[in-house]
Residue frames as qw, qx, qy, qz and C-alpha x, y, z in Angstrom:
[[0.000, 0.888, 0.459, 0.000, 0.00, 0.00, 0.00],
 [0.138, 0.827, -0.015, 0.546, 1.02, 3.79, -0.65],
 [0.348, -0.171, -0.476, 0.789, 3.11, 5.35, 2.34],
 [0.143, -0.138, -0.064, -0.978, 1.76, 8.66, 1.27],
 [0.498, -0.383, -0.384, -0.677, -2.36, 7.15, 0.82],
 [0.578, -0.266, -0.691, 0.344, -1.95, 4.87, 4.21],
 [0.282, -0.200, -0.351, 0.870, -0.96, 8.13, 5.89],
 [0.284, -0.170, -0.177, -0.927, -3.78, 10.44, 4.38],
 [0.584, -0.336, -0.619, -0.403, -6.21, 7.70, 5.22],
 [0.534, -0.029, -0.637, 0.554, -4.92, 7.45, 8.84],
 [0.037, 0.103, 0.161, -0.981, -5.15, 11.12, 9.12],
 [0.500, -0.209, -0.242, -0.805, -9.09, 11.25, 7.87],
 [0.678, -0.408, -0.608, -0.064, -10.41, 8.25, 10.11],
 [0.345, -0.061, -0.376, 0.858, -8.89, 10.84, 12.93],
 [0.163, -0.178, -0.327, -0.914, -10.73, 12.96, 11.80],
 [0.545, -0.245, -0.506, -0.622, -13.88, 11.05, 11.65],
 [0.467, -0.313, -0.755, 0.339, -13.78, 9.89, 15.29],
 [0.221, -0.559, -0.454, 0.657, -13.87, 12.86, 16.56],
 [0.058, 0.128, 0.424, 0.895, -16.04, 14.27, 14.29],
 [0.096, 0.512, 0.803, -0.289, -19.64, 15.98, 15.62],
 [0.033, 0.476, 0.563, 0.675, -22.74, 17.29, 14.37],
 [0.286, -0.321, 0.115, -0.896, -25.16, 19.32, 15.65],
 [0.426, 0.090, 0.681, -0.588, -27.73, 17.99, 18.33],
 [0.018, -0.135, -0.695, -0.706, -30.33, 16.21, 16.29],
 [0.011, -0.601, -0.692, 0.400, -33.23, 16.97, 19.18],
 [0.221, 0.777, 0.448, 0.382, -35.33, 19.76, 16.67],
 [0.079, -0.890, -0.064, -0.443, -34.05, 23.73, 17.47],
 [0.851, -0.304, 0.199, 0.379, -30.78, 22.02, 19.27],
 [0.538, 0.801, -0.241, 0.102, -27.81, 23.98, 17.99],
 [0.509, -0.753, 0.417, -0.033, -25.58, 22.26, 20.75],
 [0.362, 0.537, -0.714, -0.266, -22.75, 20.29, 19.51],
 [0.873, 0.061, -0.397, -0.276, -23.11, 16.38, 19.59],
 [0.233, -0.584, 0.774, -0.077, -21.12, 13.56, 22.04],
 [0.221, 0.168, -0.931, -0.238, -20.73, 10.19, 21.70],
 [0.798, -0.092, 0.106, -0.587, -24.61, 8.97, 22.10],
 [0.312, -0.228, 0.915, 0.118, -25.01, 5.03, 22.60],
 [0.570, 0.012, -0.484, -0.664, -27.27, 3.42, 20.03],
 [0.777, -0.365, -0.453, -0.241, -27.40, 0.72, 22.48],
 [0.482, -0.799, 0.223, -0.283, -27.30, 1.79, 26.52],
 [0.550, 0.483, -0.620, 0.282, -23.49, 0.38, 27.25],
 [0.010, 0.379, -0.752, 0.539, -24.22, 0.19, 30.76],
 [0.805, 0.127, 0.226, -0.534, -27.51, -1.78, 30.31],
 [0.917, 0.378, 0.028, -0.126, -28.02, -4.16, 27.21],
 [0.563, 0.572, -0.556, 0.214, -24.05, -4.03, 26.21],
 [0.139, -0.513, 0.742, -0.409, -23.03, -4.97, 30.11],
 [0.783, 0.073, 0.266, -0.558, -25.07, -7.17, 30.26],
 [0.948, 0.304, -0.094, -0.014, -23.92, -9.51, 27.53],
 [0.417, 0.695, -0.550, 0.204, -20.17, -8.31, 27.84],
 [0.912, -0.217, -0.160, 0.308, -17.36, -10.31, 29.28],
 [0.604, -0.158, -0.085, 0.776, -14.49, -7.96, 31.00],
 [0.105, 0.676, 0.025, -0.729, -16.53, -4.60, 29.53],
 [0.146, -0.526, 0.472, 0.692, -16.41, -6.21, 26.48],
 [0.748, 0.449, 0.411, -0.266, -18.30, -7.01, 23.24],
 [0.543, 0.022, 0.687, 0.483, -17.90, -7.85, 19.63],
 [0.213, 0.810, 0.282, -0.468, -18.42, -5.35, 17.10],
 [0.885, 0.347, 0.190, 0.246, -17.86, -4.26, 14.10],
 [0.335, -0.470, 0.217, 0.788, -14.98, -2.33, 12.62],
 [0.272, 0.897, 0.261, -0.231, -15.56, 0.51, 10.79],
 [0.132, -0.740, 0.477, 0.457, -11.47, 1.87, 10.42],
 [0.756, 0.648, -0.089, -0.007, -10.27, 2.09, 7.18],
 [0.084, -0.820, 0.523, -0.216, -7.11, 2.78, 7.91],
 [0.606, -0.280, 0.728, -0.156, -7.05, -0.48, 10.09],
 [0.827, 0.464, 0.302, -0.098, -8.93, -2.79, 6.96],
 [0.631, 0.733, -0.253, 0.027, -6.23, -1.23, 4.33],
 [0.159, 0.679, -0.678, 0.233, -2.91, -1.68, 6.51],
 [0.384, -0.207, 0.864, -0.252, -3.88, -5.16, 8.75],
 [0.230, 0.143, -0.887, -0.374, -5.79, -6.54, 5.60],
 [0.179, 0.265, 0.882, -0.347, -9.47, -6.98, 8.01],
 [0.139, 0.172, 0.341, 0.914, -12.17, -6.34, 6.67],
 [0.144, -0.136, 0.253, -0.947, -14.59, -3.99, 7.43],
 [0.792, -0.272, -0.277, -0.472, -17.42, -6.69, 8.30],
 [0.600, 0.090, -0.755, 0.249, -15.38, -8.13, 10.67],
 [0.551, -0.799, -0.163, -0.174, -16.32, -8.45, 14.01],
 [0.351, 0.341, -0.509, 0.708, -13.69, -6.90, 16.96],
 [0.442, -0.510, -0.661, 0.328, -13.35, -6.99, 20.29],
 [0.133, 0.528, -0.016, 0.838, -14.32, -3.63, 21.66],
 [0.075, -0.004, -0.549, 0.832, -14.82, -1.96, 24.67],
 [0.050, 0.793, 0.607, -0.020, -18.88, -1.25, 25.66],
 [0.002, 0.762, 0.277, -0.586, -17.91, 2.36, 25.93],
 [0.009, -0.573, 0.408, 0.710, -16.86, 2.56, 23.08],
 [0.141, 0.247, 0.918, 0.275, -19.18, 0.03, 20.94],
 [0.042, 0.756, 0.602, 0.252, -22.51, 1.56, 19.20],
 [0.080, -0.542, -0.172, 0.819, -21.45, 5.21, 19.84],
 [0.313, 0.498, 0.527, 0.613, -22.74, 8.05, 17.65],
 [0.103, -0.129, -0.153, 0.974, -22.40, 11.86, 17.39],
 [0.076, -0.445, -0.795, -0.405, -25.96, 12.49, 17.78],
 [0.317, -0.874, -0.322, -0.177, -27.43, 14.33, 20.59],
 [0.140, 0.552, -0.530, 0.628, -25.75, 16.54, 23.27],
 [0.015, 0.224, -0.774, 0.593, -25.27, 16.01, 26.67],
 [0.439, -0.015, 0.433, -0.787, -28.85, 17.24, 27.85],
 [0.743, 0.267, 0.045, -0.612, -31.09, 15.76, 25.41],
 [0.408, 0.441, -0.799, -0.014, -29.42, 12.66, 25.58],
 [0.050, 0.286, 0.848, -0.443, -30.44, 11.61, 29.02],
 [0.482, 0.284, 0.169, -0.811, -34.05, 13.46, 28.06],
 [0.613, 0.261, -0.461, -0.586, -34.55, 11.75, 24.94],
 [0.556, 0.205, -0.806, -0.016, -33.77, 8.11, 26.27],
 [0.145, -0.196, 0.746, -0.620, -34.84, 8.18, 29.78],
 [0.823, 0.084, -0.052, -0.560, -37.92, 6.08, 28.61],
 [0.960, 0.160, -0.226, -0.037, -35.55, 3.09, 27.95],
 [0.479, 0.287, -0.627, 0.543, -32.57, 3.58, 29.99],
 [0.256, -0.293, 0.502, -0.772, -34.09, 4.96, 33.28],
 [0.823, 0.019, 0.295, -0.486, -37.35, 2.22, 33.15],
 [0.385, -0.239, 0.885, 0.105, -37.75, -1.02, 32.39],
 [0.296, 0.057, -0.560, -0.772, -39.21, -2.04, 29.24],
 [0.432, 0.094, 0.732, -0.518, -42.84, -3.20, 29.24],
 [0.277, 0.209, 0.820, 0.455, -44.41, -5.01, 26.56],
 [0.084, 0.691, 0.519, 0.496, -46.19, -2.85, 23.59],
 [0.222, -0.685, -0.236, 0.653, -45.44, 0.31, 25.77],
 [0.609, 0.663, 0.331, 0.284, -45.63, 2.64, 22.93],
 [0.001, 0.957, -0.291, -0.018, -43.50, 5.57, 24.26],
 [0.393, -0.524, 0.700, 0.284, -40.58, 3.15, 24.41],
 [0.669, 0.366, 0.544, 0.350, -41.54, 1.28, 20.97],
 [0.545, 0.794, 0.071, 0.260, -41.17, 5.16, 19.37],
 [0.183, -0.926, 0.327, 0.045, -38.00, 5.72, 21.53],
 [0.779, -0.079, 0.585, 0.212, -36.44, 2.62, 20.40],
 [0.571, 0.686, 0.445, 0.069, -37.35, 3.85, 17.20],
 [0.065, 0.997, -0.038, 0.002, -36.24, 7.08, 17.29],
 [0.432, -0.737, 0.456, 0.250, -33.05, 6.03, 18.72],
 [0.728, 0.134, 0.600, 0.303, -32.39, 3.31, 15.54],
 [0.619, 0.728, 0.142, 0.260, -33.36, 6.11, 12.96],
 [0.052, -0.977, 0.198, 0.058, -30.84, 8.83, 14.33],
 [0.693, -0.340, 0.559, 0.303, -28.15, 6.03, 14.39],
 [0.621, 0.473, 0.592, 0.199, -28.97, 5.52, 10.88],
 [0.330, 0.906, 0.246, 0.103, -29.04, 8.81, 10.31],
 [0.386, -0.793, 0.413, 0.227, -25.39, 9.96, 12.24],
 [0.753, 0.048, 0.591, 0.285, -24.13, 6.44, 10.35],
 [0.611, 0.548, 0.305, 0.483, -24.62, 7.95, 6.63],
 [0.168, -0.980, 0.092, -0.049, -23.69, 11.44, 7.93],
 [0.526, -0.655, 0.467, 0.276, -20.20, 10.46, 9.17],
 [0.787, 0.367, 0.449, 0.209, -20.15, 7.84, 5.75],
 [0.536, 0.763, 0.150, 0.327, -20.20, 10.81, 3.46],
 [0.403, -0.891, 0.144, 0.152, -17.85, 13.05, 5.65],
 [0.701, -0.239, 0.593, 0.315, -15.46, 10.27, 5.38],
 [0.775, 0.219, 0.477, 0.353, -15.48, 9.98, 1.76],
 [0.207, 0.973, 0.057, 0.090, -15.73, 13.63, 1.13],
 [0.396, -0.822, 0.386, 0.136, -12.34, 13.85, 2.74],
 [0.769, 0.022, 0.613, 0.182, -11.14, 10.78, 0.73],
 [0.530, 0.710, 0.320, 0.336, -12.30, 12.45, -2.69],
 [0.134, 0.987, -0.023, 0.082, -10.44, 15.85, -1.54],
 [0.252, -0.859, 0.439, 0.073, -7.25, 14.34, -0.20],
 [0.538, -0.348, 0.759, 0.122, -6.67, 11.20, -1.81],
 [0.684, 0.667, 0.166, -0.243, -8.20, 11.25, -5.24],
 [0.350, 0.713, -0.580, -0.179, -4.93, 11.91, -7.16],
 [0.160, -0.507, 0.823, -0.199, -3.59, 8.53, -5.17],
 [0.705, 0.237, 0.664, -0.081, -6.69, 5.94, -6.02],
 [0.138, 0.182, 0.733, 0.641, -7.71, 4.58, -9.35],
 [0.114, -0.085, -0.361, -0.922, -10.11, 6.21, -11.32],
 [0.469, -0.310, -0.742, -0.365, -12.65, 3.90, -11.20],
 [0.421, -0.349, -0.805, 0.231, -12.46, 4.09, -7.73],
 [0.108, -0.202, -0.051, 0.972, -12.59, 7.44, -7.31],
 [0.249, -0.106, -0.625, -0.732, -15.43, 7.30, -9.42],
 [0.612, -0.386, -0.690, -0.032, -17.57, 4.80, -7.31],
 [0.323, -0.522, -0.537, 0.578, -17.13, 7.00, -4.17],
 [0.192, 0.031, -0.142, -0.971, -18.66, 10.09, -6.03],
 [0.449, -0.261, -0.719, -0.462, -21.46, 7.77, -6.84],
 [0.523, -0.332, -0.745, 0.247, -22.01, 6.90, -3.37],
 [0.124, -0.234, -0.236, 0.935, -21.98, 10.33, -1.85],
 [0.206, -0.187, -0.532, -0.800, -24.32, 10.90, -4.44],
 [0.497, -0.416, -0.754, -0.105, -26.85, 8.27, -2.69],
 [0.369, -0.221, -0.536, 0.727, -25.71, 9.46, 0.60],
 [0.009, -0.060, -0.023, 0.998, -26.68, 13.06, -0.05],
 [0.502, -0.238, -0.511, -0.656, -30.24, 12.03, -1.12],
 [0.569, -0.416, -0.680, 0.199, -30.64, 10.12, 2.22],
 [0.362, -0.232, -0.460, 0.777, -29.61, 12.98, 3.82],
 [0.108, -0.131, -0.331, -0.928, -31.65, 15.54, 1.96],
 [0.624, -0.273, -0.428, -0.594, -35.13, 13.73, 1.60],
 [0.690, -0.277, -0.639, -0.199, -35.13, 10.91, 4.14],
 [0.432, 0.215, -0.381, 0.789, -33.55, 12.38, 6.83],
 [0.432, -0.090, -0.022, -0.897, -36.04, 15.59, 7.23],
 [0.700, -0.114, -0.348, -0.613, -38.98, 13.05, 6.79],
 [0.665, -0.098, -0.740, 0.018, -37.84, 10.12, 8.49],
 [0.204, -0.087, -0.554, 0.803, -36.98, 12.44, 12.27],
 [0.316, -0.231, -0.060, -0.918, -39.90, 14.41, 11.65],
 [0.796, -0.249, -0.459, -0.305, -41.94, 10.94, 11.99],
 [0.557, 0.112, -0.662, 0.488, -39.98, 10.13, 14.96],
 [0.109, 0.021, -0.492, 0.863, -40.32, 12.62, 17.21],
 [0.379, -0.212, -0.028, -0.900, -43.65, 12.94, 16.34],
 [0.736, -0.166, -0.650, -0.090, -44.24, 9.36, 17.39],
 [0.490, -0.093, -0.544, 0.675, -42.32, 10.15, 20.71],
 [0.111, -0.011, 0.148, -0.983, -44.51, 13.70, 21.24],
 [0.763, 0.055, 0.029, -0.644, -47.82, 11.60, 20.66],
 [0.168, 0.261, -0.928, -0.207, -47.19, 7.67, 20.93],
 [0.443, 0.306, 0.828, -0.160, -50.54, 6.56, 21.08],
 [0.425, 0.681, -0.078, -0.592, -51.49, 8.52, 17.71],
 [0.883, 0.062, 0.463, 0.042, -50.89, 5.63, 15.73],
 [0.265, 0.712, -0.531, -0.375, -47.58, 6.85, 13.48],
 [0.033, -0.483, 0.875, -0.008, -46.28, 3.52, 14.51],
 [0.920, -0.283, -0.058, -0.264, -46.99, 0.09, 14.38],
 [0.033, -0.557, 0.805, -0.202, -44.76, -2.43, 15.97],
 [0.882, -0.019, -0.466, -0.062, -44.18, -6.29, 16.63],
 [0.081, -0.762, 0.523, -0.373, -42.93, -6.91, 20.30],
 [0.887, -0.233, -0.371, -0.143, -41.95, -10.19, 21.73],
 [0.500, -0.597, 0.567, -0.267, -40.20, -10.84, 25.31],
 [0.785, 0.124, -0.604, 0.060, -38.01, -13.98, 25.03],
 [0.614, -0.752, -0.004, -0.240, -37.77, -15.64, 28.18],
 [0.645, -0.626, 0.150, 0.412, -34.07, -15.63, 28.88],
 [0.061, 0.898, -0.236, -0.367, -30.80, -13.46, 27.85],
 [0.807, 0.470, 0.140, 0.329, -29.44, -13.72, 24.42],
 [0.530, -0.337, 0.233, 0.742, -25.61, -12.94, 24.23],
 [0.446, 0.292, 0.491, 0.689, -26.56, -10.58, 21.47],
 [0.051, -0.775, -0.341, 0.529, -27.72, -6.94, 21.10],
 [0.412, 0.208, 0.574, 0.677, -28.98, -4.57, 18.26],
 [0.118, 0.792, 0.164, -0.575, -30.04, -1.39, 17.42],
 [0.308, -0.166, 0.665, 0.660, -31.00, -0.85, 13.49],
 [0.443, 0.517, 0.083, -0.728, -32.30, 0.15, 10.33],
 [0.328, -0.046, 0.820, 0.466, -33.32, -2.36, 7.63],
 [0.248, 0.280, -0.519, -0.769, -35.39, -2.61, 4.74],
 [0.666, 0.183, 0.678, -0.251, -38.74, -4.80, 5.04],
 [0.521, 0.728, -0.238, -0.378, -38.55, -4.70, 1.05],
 [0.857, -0.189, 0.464, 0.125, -37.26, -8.54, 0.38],
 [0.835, 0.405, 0.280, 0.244, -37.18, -8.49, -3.27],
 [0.424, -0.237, 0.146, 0.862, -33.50, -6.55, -4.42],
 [0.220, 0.378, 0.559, 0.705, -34.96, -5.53, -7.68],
 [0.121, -0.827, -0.295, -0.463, -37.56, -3.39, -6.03],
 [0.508, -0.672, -0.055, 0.537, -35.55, -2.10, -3.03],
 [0.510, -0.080, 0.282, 0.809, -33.52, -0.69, -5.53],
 [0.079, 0.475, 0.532, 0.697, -36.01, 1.06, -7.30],
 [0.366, -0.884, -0.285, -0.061, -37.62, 2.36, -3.84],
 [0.536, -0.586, -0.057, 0.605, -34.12, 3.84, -2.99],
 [0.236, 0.074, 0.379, 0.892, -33.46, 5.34, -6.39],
 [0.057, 0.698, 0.635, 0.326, -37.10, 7.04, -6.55],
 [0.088, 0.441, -0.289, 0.845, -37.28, 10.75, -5.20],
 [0.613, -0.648, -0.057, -0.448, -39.88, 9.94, -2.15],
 [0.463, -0.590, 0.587, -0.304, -38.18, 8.39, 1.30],
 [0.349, 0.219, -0.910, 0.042, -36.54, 5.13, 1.04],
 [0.712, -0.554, 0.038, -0.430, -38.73, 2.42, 3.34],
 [0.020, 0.310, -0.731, 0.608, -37.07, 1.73, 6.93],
 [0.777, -0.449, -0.439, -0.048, -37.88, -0.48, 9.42],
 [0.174, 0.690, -0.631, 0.310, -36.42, -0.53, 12.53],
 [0.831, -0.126, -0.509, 0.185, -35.21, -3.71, 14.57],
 [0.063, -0.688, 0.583, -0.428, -34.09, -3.77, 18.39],
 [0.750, -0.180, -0.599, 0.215, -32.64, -6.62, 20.18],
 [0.029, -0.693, 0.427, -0.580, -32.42, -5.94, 23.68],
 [0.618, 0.014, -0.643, 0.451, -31.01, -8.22, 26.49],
 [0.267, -0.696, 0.275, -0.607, -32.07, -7.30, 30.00],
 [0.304, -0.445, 0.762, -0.358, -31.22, -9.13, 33.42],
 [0.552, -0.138, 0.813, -0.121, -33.58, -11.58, 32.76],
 [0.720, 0.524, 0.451, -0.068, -35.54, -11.76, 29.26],
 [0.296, -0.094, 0.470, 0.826, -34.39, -10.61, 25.89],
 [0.351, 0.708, 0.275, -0.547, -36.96, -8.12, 24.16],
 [0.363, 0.121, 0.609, 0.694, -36.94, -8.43, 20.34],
 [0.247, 0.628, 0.350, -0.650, -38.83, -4.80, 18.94],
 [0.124, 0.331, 0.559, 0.750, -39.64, -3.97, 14.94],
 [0.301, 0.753, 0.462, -0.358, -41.61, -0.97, 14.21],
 [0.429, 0.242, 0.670, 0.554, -42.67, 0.96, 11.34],
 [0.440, 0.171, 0.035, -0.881, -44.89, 3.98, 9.86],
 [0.569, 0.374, 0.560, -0.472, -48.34, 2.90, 9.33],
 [0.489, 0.730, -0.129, -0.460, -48.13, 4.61, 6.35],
 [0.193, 0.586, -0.774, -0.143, -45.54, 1.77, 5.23],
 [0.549, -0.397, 0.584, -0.446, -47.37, -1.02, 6.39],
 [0.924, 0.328, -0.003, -0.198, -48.15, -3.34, 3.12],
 [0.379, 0.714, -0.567, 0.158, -44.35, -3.38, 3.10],
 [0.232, 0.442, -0.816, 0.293, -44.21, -5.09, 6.38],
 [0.757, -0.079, -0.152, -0.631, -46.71, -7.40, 6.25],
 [0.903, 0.067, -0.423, 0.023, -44.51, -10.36, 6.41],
 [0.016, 0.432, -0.623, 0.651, -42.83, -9.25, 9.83],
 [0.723, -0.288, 0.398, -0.485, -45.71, -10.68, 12.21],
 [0.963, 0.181, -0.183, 0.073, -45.52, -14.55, 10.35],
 [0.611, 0.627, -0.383, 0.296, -42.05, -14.16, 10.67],
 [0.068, -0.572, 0.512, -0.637, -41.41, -13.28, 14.17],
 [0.786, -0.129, 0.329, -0.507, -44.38, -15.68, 15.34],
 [0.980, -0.064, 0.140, -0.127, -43.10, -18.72, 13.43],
 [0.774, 0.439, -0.124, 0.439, -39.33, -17.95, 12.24],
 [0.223, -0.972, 0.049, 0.049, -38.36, -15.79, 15.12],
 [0.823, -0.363, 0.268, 0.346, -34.95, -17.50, 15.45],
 [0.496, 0.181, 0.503, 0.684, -33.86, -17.12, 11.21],
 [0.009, 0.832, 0.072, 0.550, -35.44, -13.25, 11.49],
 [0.521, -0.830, 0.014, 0.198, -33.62, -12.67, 14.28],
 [0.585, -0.379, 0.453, 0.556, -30.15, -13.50, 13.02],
 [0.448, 0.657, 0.545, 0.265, -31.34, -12.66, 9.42],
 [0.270, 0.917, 0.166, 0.242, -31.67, -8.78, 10.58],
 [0.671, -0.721, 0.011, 0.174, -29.30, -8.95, 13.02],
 [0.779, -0.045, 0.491, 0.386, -26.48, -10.10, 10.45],
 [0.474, 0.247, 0.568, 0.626, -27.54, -8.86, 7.08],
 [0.177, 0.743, 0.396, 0.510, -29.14, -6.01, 7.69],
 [0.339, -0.935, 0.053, 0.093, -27.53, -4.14, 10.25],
 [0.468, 0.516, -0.352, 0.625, -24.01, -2.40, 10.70],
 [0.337, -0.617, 0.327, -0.631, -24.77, -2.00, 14.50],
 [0.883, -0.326, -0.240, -0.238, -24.32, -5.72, 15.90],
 [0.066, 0.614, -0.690, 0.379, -22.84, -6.94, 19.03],
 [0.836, -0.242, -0.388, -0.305, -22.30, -9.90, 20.69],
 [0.646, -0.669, 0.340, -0.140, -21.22, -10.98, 23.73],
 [0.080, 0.628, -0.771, -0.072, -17.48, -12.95, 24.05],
 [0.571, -0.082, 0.725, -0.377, -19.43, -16.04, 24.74],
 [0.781, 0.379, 0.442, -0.227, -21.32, -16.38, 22.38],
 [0.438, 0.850, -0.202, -0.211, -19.02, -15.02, 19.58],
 [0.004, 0.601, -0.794, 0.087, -15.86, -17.18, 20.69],
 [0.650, 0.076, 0.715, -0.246, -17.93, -20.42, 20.94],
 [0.635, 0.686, -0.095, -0.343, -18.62, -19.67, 17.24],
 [0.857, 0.119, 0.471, 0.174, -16.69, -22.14, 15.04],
 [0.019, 0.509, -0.279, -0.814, -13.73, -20.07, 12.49],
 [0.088, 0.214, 0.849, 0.475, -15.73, -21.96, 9.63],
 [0.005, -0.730, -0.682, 0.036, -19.09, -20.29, 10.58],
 [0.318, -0.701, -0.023, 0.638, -17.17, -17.29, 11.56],
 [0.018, -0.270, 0.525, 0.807, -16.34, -16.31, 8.10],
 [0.034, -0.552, -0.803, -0.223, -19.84, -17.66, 6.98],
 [0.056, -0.830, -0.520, 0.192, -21.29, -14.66, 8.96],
 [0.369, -0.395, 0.283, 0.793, -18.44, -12.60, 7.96],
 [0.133, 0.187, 0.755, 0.614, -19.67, -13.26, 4.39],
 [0.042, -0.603, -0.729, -0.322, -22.92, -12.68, 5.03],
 [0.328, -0.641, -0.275, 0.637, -22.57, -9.41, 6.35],
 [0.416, -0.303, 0.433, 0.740, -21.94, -8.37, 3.09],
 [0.509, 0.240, -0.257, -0.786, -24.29, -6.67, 0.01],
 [0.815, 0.255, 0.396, -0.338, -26.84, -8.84, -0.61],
 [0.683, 0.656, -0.265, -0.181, -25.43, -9.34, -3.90],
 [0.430, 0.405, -0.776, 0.221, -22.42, -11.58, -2.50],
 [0.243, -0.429, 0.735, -0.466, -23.64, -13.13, 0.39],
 [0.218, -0.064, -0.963, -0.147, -25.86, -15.93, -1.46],
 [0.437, -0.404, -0.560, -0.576, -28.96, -17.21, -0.53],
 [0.459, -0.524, 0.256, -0.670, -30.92, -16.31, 2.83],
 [0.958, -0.163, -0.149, -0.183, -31.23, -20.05, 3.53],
 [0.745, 0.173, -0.373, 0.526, -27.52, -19.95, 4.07],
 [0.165, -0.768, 0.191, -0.588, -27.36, -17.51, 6.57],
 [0.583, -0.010, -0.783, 0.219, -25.98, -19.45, 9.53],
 [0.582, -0.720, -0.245, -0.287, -28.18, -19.46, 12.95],
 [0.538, 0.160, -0.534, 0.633, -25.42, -18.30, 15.80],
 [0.209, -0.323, -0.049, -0.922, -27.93, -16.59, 17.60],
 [0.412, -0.242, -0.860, -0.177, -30.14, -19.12, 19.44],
 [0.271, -0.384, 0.206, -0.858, -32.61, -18.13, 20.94]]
């Protein structure tokens, strides 16, 4: 690898750590800290082993010069696992004290749109930082890639910038108004209470939209992409598995209730795996894993387009 591009890349994943946004709590101009997408001294302690979970890696920097790659899972600290510049200080504890200060209670609806709320802003901090990153890439390291690639990370910024633009705006607005009125039926939701604690924990945004061909075509249109969102949460004694949705999206996620009620196990690991960028698991369960399976989920962590058929998805999750 380049000395010179190793070192620029080094220098921009610097960058991007300690990179924040405004607050995203509405008429918030306070700067951001490191929010948890999932409560590090709750659901992550819980599963960890020493403070610690499995997670993924994100560093480029780390992927280009030690050759991992960036679906791998690492060990990481809880305080540092599922962070995101998202809220400030205040409206951090405010916004979450529904699910970190109480205990969760089935079909509560202020905690099914704070769950929510808390998956889209991840989602939303996630492509935020994304494009940062590559902006910096395209301004300091362009001369130093190939064309093509260079090319392919304009393309992507492209996407990016539309998420941020359109779905962004539309997707918080629906949030918060779920969270300022949660019996006003924005949401619906699927909640089930397993009765003991899964090493595993998740906070995410996926796509109820199965078939590729028309995902694509709902992300490339000019209205909001449709989002789900998925939480796995692990408490002292049960494991809570949440999905909710807009109403207004519901023919889309029609096949979530079947799914949860007779496949809970292969839609658990399903979104857990292949549609999230926010999973952790506990050293137990992750180090019991087998390195032959281990690179199976590796794999399937990847674009739909390379990770083969859903029936192969391997069940490491068990619930």
């Amino acid at each position: 690898m380049d000395n010179k591009l190793k070192k620029e890349i080094g220098s921009i994943e610097k960058l991007n750590k300690n990179k924040k946004f405004e607050c995203l709590h509405p008429d918030c101009k306070a700067m951001s800290i490191g929010s948890h997408s999932q409560q590090h001294n709750g659901q992550l302690k819980i599963i960890s082993k020493n403070d610690e979970v499995y997670a993924m890696n994100f560093n480029m920097y780390e992927v280009l010069t030690k050759g991992s790659s960036a679906f791998s899972l690492v060990k990481t600290p809880i305080k540092n696992a599922s962070t995101y510049p998202g809220f400030c200080q205040s409206h951090d504890g405010q916004i979450f004290a529904p699910i970190e200060k109480h205990s969760l209670h089935l079909n509560n609806t202020l905690q099914v749109a704070t769950l929510f709320l808390r998956a889209i802003t991840y989602e939303i901090t996630r492509k935020k930082l994304a494009h940062f990153k590559t902006n910096k890439i395209l301004e300091k390291c362009a001369k130093l890639l190939p064309a093509e690639t260079v090319e392919n990370y304009k393309l992507q910024n492209l996407g990016r910038e539309k998420f941020i633009n359109n779905d962004l705006p539309f997707y918080l607005k629906k949030a918060y108004s779920a969270c300022n009125t949660p019996n006003s039926g924005v949401l619906k939701s699927k909640w089930i209470v397993i009765n003991k604690v899964i090493k595993a924990s998740n906070c995410t945004v996926f796509c109820p939209i199965r078939d590729s061909v028309e995902r694509y075509y709902h992300q490339a249109i000019a209205c909001p992409q449709v989002m789900s969102t998925f939480n796995l949460v692990p408490t002292a004694n049960e494991t809570h598995v949440v999905v909710s949705w807009l109403t207004e999206h519901d023919k889309d996620n029609h096949w979530i209730d079947d799914a949860m009620e007779n496949q809970l196990e292969k839609f658990i690991n399903y979104i857990a795996i292949c549609e999230s960028e926010d999973i952790c698991l506990g050293p137990d369960l992750w180090e019991s894993v087998d390195v032959f399976t281990r690179e199976k989920v590796h794999f399937a962590m990847h674009h739909e387009l390379y990770r083969g058929s859903l029936n192969e998805i391997p069940i490491i999750i068990k619930i």
